[in-house]
C-alpha positions, 0 to 999 in steps of 0.5 A: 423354480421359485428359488431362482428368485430373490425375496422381497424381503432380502433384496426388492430390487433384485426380486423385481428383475428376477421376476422380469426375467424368470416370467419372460417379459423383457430383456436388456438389449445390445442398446444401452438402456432400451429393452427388448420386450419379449412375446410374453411380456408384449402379450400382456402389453397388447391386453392393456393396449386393448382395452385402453383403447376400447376405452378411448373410442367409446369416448370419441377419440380416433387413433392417428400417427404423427413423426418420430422426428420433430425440428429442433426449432418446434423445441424452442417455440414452447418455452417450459417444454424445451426447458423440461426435455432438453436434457433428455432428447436425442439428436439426429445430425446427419443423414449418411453413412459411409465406408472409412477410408482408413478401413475402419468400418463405417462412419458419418458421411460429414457432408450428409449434415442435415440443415436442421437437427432433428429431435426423437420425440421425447413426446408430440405436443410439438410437431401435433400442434404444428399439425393442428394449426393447418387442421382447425380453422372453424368452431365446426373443426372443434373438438379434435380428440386425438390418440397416437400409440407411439414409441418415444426416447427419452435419454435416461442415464439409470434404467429399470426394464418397464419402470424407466428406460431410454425408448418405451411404448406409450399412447398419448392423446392431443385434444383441442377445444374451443374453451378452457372449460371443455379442455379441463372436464376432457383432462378429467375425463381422462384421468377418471378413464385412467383410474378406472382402467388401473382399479377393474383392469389392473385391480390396482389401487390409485389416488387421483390428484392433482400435482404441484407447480415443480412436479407439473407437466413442461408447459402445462397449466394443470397436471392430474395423476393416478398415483399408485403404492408398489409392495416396498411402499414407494409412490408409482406415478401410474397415468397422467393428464394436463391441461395445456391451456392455450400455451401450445396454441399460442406456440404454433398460432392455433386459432378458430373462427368461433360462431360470432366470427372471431378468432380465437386461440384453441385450449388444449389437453394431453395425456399418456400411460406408458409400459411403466404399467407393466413395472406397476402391475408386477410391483402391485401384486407378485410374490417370491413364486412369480408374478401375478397377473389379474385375470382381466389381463392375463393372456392365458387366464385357465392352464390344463395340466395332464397328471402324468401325461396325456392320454385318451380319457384326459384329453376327452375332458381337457376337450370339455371343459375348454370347449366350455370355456372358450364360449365364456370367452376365457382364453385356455391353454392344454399344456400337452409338452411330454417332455416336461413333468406335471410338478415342472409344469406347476412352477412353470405356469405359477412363475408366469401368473396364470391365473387359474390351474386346472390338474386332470388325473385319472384317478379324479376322473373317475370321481367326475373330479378335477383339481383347480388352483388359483393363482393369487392364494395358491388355495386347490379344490376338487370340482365337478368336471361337469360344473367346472367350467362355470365355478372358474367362470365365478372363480376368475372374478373373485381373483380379480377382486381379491387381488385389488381388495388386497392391494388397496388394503395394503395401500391404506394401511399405509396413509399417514398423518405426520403434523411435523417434520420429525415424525414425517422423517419417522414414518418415511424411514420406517414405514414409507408409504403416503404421507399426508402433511401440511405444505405451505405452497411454496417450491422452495419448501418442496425442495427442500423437502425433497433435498432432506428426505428424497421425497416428493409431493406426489399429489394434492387429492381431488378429494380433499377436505380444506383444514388450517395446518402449519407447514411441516417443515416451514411452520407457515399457515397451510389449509390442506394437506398434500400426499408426500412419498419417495417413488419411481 
């Protein structure tokens, strides 16, 4: 089954859609540049919607549902914001359809024309804060922590299933405050949250930072990101989280009677992660076998195999030690199909990433014996039938360890220094990764810069140390470097 799939190494590009479609996670549908997400892949989706959410609530924040049409005038109310999304919006016109009456089908009814178009939300700041202005009056309305998991359109002329297509899944949180200070710690609330999730959940490796002024947010203060490297050493912008100040209450005349009785503008926040984490996940961890999923989001994380087929004795066993696991809370599954061949089986369930392989034969049975594999390293063991169930408890753990130990050391070995435009050209093109270089500030450096090499400043650190440089491209005074790289 393997062979089905390209290597990395020949065509990265290939291997990624091999793997997308040899796993059953999605599909190209009959709509150009949307996806059908398939009940594998959804399943997965479901697990990173899970826990995310868990995550929201206990934060404080409440889920809630806003259109998917927005009126165009919102759009032109937020100056930045329509500028950002106009090229990508779609519009809806007209509001029938009727029978041709040249026979050819159907077709728009011209008397149907709305009064206003609308625009399939490309994201909600627009219709949220309209909404938001009937909402808050008091300081006592203050804070409003919002959530919505949604769907949106955004109008990409070159698609990649999960990584960039024309409609994906997202959640996007709308918060409102009575001051910047508590707007900005939500914003890094948030991105922590997201760094967080993206290391114990999808045990990938990311960078927090914040972006420069021409990779922001459209009508964003402050954007901050989690920035991942995938296996070909391309930047993935995993997560971000802005700071919207007070433009989008200012936009929609959102104020609050503070507690002296005066009014006062609303400061705001959004932030999202979309399905692009399932493109990260597959990118961060699978090999030219399949993918692989880390345990903590695997929808099956144990698959029993019978050696050859089913029977009395294996049944018995397979009963034990899912019985067992199903009291730790690990989902399992006993493939009990005769049709199929344990070696078909064994490519079938490493294609998928199923974490960890349990093989019960009758010939290691009547040791107490049963055979376990793991995904990530492809290592098999003889355990006890007996102690199984708690060594694939330990052993889950140690995957998901293993896993994000790996990926962040594949990611640090790819953190360079350059101190001029020569060597960052070097190192671009035969090492890639994150380039850590002086910038000088500017937007027209970045660029520039941009223009030369396709790459891009993904993040200025949060963690960064101050340190006099001289830009790489303009040899102007710098005193921090930034994290350039080409990326998704």
């Amino acid at each position: 089954m393997s062979k089905e799939i390209t290597s990395r190494s020949e065509d990265y590009s290939q291997w990624y859609n091999d793997i997308v479609r040899k796993a059953n996670l999605a599909d190209h549908s009959a709509v150009r540049g949307c996806m059908v997400i398939k009940p594998y892949g959804f399943g997965i989706w479901e697990n990173i919607k899970s826990v995310l959410d868990g995550m929201f609530k206990e934060t404080g924040h409440v889920n809630a549902y806003f259109p998917l049409f927005i009126p165009k005038s919102f759009l032109s109310k937020e100056a930045e914001h329509v500028e950002g999304f106009a090229k990508e919006c779609a519009v809806v016109t007209h509001h029938r359809l009727m029978n041709d009456p040249n026979g050819g089908g159907v077709v728009v009814d011209p008397s149907a024309r709305l009064e206003e178009e609308l625009i399939v939300r490309p994201t909600s700041e627009t219709i949220i804060w309209n909404t938001y202005r009937d909402w808050i009056k008091s300081y006592r309305d203050l804070p409003l922590l919002i959530n919505q998991w949604a769907n949106v359109v955004r109008w990409e002329m070159r698609t990649r299933l999960f990584l960039r297509t024309a409609e994906f899944l997202w959640q996007e949180g709308h918060t409102a405050h009575a001051s910047s200070e508590e707007a900005i710690q939500e914003t890094l609330t948030i991105l922590d949250l997201y760094a967080k999730f993206a290391e114990e959940y999808m045990a990938m490796p990311v960078i927090k930072g914040v972006k420069s002024a021409n990779e922001r947010f459209a009508g964003a203060v402050d954007t901050y990101t989690i920035e991942a490297l995938m296996q070909d050493s391309k930047a993935l912008q995993a997560g971000t989280s802005h700071f919207l100040g007070q433009n989008f209450a200012k936009a929609f005349d959102v104020k609050f009677l503070n507690e002296n009785q005066k009014q006062e503008l609303v400061w705001a926040t959004s932030w999202g992660v979309s399905t692009r984490l399932m493109g990260g996940l597959i990118m961060t961890h699978s090999d030219d076998q399949g993918l692989v999923i880390p345990p903590r989001l695997a929808p099956t994380q144990v698959v029993i195999i019978p050696i050859p087929k089913p029977g009395p004795e294996i049944d018995e066993a397979a009963d034990k030690i899912m019985a067992e696991l199903k009291a730790m809370g690990i989902s399992v599954k006993y493939d009990t199909d005769k049709k199929k061949r344990p070696g078909f089986k064994f490519a079938e369930y490493e294609m998928h990433g199923i974490p960890v392989r349990i093989g019960i034969g009758k010939r290691d049975l009547e040791q107490g014996m049963v055979e376990i594999a793991r995904r990530d390293t492809k290592e098999k063991t003889q355990q006890p039938l007996d102690s199984a169930a708690k060594y694939i408890q330990q052993l889950l753990e140690d995957i998901q360890q293993n896993l994000f130990e790996r990926a962040k050391k594949f990611r640090d070995d790819r953190i360079t220094k350059v101190d001029d435009f020569d060597q960052f050209k070097e190192v671009l093109n035969t090492k890639g990764g994150f380039i850590s270089a002086h910038w000088d500030g500017t937007t027209e450096t970045e660029v520039k810069i941009k223009e030369l090499t396709k790459a891009t400043i993904r993040c200025i650190p949060l963690d960064n140390e101050l340190e006099d440089g001289k830009c790489i491209l303009t040899g102007q005074p710098s005193k921090q470097r930034v994290l350039f790289a080409k990326a998704y």
